[in-house]
C-alpha positions in Angstrom: -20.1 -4.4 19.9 -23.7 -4.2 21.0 -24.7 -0.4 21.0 -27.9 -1.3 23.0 -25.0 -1.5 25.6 -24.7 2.4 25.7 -26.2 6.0 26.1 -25.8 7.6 22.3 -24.4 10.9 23.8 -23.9 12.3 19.9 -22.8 10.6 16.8 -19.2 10.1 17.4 -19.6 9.6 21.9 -21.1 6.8 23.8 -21.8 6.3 27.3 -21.3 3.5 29.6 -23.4 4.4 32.7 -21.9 3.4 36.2 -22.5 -0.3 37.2 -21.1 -2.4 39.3 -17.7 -1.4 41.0 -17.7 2.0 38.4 -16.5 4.7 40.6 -17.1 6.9 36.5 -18.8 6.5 33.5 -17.3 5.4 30.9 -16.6 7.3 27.4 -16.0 5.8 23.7 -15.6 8.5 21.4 -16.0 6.8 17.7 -18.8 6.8 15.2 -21.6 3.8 15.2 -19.6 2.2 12.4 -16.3 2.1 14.1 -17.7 1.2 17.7 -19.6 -1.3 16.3 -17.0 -2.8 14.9 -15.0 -3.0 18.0 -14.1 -6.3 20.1 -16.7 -6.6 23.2 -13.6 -6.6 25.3 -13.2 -2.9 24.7 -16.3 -1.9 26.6 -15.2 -4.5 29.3 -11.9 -2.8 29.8 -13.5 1.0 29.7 -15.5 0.0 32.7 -12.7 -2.1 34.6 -10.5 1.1 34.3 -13.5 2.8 35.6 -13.6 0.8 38.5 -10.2 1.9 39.8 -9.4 4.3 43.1 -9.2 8.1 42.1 -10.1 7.9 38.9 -11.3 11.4 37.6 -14.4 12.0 35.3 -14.6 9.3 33.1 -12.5 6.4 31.8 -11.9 7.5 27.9 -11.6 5.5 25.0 -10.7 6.9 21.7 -11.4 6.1 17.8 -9.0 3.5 17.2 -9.6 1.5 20.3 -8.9 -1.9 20.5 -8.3 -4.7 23.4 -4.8 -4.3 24.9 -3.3 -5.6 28.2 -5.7 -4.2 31.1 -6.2 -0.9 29.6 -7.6 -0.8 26.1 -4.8 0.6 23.3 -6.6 4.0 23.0 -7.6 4.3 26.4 -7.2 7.5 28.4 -8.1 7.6 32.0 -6.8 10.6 35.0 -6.6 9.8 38.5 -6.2 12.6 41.7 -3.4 11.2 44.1 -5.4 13.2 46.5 -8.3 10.9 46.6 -6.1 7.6 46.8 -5.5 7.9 43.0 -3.7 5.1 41.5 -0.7 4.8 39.0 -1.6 1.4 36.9 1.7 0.1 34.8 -0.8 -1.4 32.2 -2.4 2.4 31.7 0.8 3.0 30.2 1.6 -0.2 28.7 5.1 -2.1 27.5 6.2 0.1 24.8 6.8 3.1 27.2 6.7 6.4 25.7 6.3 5.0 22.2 6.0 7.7 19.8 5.9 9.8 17.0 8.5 12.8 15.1 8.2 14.1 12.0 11.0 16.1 10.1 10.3 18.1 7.5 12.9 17.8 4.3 11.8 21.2 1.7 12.0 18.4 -1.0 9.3 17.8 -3.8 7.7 14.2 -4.3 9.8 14.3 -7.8 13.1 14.5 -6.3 12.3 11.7 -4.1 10.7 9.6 -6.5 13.7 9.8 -8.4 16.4 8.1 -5.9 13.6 6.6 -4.1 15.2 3.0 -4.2 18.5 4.3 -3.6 17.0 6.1 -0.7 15.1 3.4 0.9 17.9 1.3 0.2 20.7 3.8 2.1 17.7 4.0 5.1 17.8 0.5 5.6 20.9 0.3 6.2 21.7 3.4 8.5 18.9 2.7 11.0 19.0 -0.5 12.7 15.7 -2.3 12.6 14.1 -5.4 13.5 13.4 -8.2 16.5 16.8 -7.5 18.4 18.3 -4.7 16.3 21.6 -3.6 18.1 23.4 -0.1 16.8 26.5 1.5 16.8 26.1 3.4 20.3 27.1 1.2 23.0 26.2 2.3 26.7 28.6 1.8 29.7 26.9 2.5 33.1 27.4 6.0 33.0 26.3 6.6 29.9 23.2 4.9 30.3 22.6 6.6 33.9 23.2 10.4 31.9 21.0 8.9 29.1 18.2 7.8 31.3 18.3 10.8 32.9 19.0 13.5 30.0 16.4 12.2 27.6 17.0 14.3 23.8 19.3 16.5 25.7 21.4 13.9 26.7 21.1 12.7 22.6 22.3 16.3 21.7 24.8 16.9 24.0 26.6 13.9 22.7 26.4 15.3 18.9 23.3 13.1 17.6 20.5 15.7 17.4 20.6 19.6 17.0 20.0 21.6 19.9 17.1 23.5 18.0 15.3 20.4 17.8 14.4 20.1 21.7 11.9 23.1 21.4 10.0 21.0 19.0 10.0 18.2 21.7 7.4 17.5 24.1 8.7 18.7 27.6 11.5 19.8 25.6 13.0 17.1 25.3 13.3 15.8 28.6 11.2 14.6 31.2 11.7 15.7 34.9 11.4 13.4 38.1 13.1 10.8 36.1 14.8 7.6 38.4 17.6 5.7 37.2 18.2 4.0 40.0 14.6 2.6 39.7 15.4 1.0 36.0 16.5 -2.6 37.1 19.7 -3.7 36.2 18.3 -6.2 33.4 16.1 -3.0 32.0 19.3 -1.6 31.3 21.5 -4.7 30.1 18.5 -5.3 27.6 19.0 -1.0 26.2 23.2 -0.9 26.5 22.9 -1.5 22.5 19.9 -0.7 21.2 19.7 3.6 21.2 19.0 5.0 17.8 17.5 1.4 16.6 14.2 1.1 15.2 12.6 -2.3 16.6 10.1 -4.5 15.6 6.0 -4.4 15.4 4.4 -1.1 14.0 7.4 0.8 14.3 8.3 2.3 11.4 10.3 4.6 9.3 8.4 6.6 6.5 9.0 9.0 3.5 5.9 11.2 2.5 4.6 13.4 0.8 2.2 15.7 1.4 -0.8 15.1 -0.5 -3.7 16.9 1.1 -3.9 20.0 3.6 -7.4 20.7 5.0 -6.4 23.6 7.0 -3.8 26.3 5.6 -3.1 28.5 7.6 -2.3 26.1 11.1 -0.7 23.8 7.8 1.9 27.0 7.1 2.6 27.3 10.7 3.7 23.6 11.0 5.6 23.6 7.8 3.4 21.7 5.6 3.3 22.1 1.8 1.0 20.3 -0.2 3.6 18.6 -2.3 6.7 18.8 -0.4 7.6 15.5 1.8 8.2 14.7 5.3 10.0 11.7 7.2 8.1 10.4 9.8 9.4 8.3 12.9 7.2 5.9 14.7 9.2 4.5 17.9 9.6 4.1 21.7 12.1 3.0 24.6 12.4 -1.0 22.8 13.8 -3.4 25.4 13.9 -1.0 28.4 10.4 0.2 28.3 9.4 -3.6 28.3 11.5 -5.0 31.0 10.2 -2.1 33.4 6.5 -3.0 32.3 7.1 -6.3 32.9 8.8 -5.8 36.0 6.5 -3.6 37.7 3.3 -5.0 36.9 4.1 -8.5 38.3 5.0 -6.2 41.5 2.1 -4.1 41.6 0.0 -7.4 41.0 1.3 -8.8 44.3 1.2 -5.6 46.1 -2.3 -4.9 45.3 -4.1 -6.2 48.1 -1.7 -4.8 50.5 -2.9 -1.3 49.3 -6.8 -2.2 49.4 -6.7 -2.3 45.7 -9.7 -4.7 44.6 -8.7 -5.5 41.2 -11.9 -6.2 38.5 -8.8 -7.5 36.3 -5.2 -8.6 37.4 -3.7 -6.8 34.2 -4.8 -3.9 35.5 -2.3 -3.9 38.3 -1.9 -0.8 40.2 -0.1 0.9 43.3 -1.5 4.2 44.5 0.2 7.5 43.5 1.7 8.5 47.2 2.8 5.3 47.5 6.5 3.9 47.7 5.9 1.8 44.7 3.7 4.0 43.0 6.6 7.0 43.1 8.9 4.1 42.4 7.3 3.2 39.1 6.9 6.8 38.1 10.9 7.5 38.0 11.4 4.0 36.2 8.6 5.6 33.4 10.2 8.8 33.3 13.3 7.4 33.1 12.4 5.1 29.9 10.3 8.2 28.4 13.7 9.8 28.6 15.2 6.9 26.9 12.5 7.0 23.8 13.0 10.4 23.3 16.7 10.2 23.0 16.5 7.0 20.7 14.3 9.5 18.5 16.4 11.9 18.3 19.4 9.5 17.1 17.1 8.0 14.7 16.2 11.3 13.1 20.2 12.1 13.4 20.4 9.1 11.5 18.2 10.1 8.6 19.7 13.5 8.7 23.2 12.0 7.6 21.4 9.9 4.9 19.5 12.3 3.2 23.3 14.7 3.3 24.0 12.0 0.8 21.3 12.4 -1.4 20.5 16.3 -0.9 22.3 19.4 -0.7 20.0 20.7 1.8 20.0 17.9 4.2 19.0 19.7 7.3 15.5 18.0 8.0 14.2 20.8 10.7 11.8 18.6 13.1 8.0 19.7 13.2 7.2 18.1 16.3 7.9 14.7 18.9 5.0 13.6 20.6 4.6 10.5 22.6 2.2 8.2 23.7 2.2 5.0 25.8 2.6 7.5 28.9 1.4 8.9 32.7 1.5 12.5 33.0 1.2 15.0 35.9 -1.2 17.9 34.1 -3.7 20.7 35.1 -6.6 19.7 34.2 -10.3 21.3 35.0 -12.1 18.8 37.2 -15.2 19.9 38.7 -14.7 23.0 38.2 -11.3 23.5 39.8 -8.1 23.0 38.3 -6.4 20.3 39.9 -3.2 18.2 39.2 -3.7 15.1 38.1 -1.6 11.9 36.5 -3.2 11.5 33.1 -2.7 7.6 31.8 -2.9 7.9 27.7 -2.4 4.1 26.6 -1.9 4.4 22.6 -3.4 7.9 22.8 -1.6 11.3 22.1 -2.1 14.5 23.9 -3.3 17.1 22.0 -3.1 20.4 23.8 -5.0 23.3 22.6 -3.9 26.7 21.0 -2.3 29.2 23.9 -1.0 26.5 26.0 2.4 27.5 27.2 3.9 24.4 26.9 3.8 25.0 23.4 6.8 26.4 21.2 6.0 30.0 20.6 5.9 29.3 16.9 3.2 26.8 17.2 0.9 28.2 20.4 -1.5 30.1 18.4 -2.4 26.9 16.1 -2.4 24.5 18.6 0.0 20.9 19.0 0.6 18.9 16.0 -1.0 15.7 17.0 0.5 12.9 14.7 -1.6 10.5 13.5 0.1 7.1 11.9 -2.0 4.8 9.4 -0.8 1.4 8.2 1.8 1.2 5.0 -0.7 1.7 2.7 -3.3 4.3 3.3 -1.1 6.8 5.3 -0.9 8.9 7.9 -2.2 12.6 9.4 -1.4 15.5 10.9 -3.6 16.8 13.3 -3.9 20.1 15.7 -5.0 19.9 19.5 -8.0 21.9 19.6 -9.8 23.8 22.8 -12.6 21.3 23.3 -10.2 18.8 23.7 -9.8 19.8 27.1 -13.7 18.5 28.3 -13.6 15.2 26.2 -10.7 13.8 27.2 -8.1 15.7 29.1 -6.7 17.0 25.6 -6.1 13.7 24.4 -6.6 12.5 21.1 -6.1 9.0 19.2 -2.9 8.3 17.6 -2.8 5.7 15.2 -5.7 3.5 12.8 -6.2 1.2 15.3 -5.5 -2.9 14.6 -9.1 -4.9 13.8 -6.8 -8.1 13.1 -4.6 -9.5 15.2 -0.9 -10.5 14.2 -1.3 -14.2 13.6 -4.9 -13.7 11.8 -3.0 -10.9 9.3 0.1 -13.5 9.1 -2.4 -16.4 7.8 -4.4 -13.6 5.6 -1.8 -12.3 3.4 2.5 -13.5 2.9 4.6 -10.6 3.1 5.8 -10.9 -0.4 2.2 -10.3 -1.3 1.9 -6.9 0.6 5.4 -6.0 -0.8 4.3 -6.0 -4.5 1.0 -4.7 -3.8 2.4 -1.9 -2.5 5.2 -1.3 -4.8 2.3 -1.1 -7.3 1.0 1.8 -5.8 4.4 3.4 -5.7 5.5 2.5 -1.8 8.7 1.0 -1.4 8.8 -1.3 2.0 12.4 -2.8 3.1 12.4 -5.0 6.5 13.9 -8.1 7.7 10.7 -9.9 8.3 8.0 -10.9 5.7 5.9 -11.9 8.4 6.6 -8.9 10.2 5.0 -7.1 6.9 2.4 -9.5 6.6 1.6 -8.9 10.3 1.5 -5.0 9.5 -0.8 -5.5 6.1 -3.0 -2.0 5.4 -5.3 -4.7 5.9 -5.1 -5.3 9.7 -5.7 -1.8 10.3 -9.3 0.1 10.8 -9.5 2.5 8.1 -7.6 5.9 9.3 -9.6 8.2 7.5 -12.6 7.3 9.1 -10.9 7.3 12.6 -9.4 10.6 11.9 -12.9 12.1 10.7 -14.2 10.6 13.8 -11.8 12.2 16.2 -12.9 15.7 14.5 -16.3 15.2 15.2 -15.5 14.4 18.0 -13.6 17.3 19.2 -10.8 16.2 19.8 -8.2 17.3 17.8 -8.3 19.3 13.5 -7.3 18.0 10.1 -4.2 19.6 9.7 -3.0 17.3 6.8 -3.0 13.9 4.9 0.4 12.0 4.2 1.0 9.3 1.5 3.7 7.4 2.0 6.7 6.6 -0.3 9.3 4.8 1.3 8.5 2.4 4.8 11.5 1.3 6.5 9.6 -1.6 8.6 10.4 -3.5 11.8 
């Protein structure tokens, strides 16, 4: 990307100044390497998303950005549904509510290392995973309706989670103003089989160990032991979550001129806030937010019964459940004031300072664990939300590397047998279905994490809490 393009604000944020249609400026928060590094069509989409109705501040972009469908991946935006503020089904994207969990298991990287094919082995074939991965829970309309509705609860009540775990939960498990009614029939058809499955893509299931802390003391408050290993969950609301991102985008395409919207790009298709259709979409969304955070919680139920086997001490209490790939009603200060508004993060993470009461009481003082996932090989971090969060991006943060290849280039670069043994060299067991779902997922396609990570502290946005290596990946 050509930095000429923007106002150097520091060494880790960059200014797009209004042109055009901009109602805001524009914000990338990444260091010169990383931004320079990044598709043009990232600064393209930063100022189309500043270019729509209500929009609040700025329109965001974090660290890992890359292009995505209207909306970069990485992009954060707020809107006031005061000021004709718009709801934009490509802010949110198809994988709605994808997220991340991590349970903590007590257990050294020794004891793991020594079952660790056993392990990987009895994970594979507990969790379902893969293109079209179907599970054991099968949802009649009910069921679905109490599911879509309930979110973790619903997951608990039904004996596949712990009731202690929904504290640990963002929103506790359970997000309100949720529509079934609004999920289409087919939304549904596509979910009736696939709750506690892992799906395809960069969803993944990981064993890891603990390998560095830079921060001890909010590192004891989370649980984290230098050492000691976690099991991390990367998933979201699979079929479901599509078909209503599908579905409503292809109405809010055609229903955007009715509204006055003039679109800079049809992808991002929008429907104001107050609107029938905007309200509409929002209950479909919560609804499928709902849905991810109850296939979560049967996927860490899952684990839970696997590592039983294995383990006396089998418990696996959860740190935290964070999504992203979501619209939020949040206070937020805007001009000075505090005012409600519906915060878009699109492959971002919010990342809510220390003393916010939505916090568990355990976890306030320090801040939210904001959970960062790398690619198979170089690992993921922990991070905390952090006060000055708040001014940069509506307490957002990023939450993954960030692709710099796509799919296809990755599955012409490297086989999937070739990433297999190249990790197994360096101690990382993989198991999926699809070699060129590995080869599509190589370390390789991925920006380098640390360096987002490092950038995203600079930045202000969130603290390096903690590095995790990974042992075991249970791939989609």
């Amino acid at each position: 990307m050509d930095l000429s393009r923007f106002e150097k604000l520091s060494d880790t944020a960059w200014r797009i100044a209004p042109f055009g249609a901009m109602r805001a400026p524009g914000v990338i928060y990444a260091t010169e390497a990383l931004i320079a590094a990044m598709d043009d069509k990232v600064f393209d989409q930063v100022a189309n998303v500043a270019m729509l109705p209500g929009i609040v501040r700025a329109s965001y972009a974090m660290p890992d950005a890359h292009w995505g469908y209207g909306f970069p991946i990485g992009g954060v935006a707020a809107f006031d549904p005061d000021a004709g503020g718009v709801v934009s089904a490509g802010g949110v994207g198809f994988d709605v509510s994808c997220g991340v969990r991590t349970h903590l298991t007590g257990l050294k990287r020794d004891q793991i290392v020594a079952v660790q094919q056993e392990l990987a082995d009895a994970l594979y074939a507990h969790v379902p995973v893969g293109v079209g991965s179907k599970g054991k829970i099968e949802l009649n309309p009910q069921d679905m309706t109490a599911m879509l509705a309930g979110g973790a609860e619903w997951a608990v009540q039904n004996g596949w989670g712990r009731a202690e775990d929904l504290e640990r939960i963002e929103e506790h498990g359970r997000a309100d103003g949720a529509d079934p009614a609004a999920v289409s029939d087919q939304a549904k058809k596509r979910q009736r089989r696939e709750m506690g499955t892992l799906g395809s893509g960069n969803h993944y299931l990981e064993v890891q160990e603990i390998a560095e802390v830079f921060d001890e003391a909010i590192a004891a408050a989370y649980g984290l032991v230098r050492g000691e290993c976690v099991v991390t969950i990367h998933c979201g609301s699979r079929g479901l979550g599509h078909q209503i991102g599908t579905e409503f985008l292809r109405e809010m395409a055609v229903s955007s001129e009715r509204y006055g919207i003039d679109l800079p790009d049809r992808e991002l298709a929008c429907a104001p806030i107050n609107s029938e259709l905007g309200q509409r979409y929002l209950g479909a969304m919560r609804a499928a937010i709902n849905c991810a955070l109850a296939n979560r919680e049967i996927i860490g139920h899952l684990t839970r019964q696997v590592f039983a086997r294995f383990f006396r001490h089998g418990e696996l209490p959860l740190m935290f459940d964070v999504s992203h790939n979501t619209c939020k009603l949040e206070g937020h200060d805007a001009d000075g004031k505090l005012r409600k508004l519906f915060v878009h993060r699109k492959g971002a993470t919010r990342a809510f300072g220390p003393g916010d009461p939505s916090l568990p009481e355990a976890l306030r003082p320090f801040g939210q664990p904001v959970l960062i996932g790398g690619s198979m090989g170089a690992g993921s971090y922990v991070m905390a939300g952090i006060a000055t969060s708040e001014s940069q991006a509506f307490s957002s943060a990023c939450h993954g590397a960030g692709r710099q290849m796509s799919r296809h280039a990755a599955s012409r670069t490297w086989s999937g047998r070739q990433v297999v043994d190249a990790l197994r060299a360096q101690g990382i067991i993989v198991k999926s279905p699809s070699m060129r779902g590995i080869a599509e997922e190589a370390p390789g396609a991925y920006k380098d994490v640390r360096a987002v990570v490092d950038s995203a502290e600079a930045a202000g946005l969130a603290k390096k809490v903690a590095y995790l290596r990974p042992l075991i990946c249970i791939k989609g």
